[in-house]
C-alpha positions as CSV (number, residue, x, y, z in Angstrom):
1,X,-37.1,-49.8,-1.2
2,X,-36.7,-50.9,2.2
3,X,-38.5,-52.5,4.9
4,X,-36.9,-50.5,7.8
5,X,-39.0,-48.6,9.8
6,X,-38.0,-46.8,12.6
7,X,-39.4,-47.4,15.8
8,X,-42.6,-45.3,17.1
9,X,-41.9,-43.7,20.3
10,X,-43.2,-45.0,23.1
11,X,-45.2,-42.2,24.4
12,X,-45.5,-40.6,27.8
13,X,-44.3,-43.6,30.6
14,X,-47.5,-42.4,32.6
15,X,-49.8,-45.6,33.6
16,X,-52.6,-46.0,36.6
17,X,-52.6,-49.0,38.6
18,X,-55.4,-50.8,36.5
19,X,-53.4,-50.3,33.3
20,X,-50.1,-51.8,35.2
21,X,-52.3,-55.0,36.0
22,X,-53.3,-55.6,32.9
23,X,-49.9,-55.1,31.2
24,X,-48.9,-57.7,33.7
25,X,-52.2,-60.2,33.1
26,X,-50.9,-60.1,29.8
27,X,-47.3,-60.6,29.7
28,X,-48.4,-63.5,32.7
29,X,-50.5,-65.1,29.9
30,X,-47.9,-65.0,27.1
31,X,-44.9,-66.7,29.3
32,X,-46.8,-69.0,31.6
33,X,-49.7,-70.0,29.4
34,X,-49.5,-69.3,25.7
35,X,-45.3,-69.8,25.1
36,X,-45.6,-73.2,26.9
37,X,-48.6,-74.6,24.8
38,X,-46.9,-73.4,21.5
39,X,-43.5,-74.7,22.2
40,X,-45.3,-78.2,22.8
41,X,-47.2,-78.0,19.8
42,X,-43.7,-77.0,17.8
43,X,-41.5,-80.4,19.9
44,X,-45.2,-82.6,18.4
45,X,-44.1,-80.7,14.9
46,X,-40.9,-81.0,14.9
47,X,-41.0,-85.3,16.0
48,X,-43.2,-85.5,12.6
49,X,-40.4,-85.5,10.6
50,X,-39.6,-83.3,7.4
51,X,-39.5,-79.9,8.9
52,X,-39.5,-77.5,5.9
53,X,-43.0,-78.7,4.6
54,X,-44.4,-79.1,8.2
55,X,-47.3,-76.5,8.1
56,X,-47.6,-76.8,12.1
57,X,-43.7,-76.7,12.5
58,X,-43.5,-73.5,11.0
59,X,-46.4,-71.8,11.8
60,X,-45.4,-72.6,15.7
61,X,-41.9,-71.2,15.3
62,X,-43.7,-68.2,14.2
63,X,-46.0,-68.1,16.6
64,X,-43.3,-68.2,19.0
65,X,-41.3,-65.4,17.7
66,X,-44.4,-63.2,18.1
67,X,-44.5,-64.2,21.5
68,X,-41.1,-63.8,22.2
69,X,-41.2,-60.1,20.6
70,X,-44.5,-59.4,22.8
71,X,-42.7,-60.4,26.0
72,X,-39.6,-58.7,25.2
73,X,-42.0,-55.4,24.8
74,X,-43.5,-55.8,27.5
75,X,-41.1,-56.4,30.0
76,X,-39.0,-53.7,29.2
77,X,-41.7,-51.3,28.8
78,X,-43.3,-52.5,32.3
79,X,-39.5,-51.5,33.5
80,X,-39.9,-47.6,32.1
81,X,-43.7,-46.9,33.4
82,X,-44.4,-44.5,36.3
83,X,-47.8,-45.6,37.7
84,X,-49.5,-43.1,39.2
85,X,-51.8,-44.2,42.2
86,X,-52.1,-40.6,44.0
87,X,-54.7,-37.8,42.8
88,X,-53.5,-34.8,42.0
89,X,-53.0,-32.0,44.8
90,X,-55.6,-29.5,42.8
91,X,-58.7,-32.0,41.7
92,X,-60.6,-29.0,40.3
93,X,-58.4,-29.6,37.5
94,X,-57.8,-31.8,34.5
95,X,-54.9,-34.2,35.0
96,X,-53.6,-37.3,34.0
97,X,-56.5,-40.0,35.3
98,X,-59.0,-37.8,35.4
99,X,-62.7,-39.0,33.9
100,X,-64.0,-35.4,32.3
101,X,-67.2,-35.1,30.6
102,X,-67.2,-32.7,27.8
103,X,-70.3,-30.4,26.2
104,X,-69.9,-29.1,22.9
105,X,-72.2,-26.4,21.8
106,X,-74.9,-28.6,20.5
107,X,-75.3,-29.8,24.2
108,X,-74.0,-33.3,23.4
109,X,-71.7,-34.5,26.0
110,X,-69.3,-37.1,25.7
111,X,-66.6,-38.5,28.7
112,X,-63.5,-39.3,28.7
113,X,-60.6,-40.5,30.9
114,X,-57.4,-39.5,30.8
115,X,-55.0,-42.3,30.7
116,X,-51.3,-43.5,29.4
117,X,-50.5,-44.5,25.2
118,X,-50.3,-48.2,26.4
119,X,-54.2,-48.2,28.0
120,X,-55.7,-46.1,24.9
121,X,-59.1,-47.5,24.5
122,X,-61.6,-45.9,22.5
123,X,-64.5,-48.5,23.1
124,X,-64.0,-47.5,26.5
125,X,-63.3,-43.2,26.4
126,X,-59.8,-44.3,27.4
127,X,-58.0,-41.3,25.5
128,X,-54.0,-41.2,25.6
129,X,-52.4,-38.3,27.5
130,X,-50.4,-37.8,24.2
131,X,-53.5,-37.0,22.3
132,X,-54.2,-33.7,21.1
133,X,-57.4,-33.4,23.1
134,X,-55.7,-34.7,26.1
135,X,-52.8,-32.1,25.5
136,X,-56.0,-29.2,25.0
137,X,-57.6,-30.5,28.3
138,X,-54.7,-31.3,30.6
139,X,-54.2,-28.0,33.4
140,X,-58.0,-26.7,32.6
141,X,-60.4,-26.1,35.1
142,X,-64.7,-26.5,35.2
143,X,-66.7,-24.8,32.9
144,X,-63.8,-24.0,30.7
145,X,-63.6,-23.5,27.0
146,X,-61.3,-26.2,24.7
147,X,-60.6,-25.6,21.0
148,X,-59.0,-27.9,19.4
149,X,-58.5,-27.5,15.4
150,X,-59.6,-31.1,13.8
151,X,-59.7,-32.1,10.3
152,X,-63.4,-31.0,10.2
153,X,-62.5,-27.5,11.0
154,X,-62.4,-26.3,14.3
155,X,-64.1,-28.0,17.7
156,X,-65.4,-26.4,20.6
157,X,-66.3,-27.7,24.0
158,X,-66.9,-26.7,27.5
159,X,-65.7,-28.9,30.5
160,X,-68.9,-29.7,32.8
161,X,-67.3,-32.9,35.2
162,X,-64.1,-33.4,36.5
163,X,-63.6,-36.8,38.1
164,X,-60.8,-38.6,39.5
165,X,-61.6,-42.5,39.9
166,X,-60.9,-44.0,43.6
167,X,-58.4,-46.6,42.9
């Protein structure tokens, strides 16, 4: 059996402006911070001696292979994202950026925001445009009804806020 796997798409190449800065923070982080302080600790390794038992050697060359793919990823997907800083001409709407607040027919609300597959947060109600409910939201207007069939059986809920953040 082989270890190939093919690469996961990248998703939609949709960010907003806070997204795009901390993408940046962290690909800032990894070159001028991190890779530095690792590729010291490797030369400090490496001037020990007998490399192929050195615990500190090698676990800094991996260390910086991780960091090297991390950067690679970043930069080039930093190169392919649109960020979108304008609202969308019809606010009434559900589009990409939007915070919506959902009702289901218990009355329990929950909100969400609307935001790209690289800033999908859960802790936060940061939901990917690419997710199902995203896809069941996205063009819908107030007080409108989304069905969305989940492993639990079908889920219903009504759109009661449409927000769009002032960034």
């Amino acid at each position: 059996m082989s270890r190939y796997r093919p690469p996961r798409t990248a998703g939609t190449p949709l960010i907003t402006p806070a997204g795009e800065a901390r993408l940046r923070a962290e690909l800032h982080e990894l070159w001028n911070v991190r890779r530095p302080q690792v590729t010291q600790a490797v030369s400090e390794a490496a001037a020990l001696g007998d490399r192929s038992e050195n615990a500190e050697y090698i676990y800094g060359k991996k260390m910086l292979r991780e960091i090297d793919s991390r950067v690679r990823f970043l930069r080039k997907r930093l190169e392919n994202l649109k960020v979108i800083h304008e609202r969308p001409a019809d606010p009434s709407k559900v589009y990409f950026g939007a915070w919506v607040t959902l009702e289901d027919d218990e009355g329990i609300e929950a909100r969400y925001r609307i935001v790209g597959p690289d800033e999908l947060d859960l802790k936060q109600n940061l939901i990917s445009i690419d997710s199902p409910l995203a896809r069941a939201l996205v063009g819908k207007a107030l007080d409108a009804e989304v069905r969305l069939q989940t492993p639990a059986g079908e889920q219903r809920w009504y759109i009661v806020e449409i927000a769009y953040p002032e960034e």
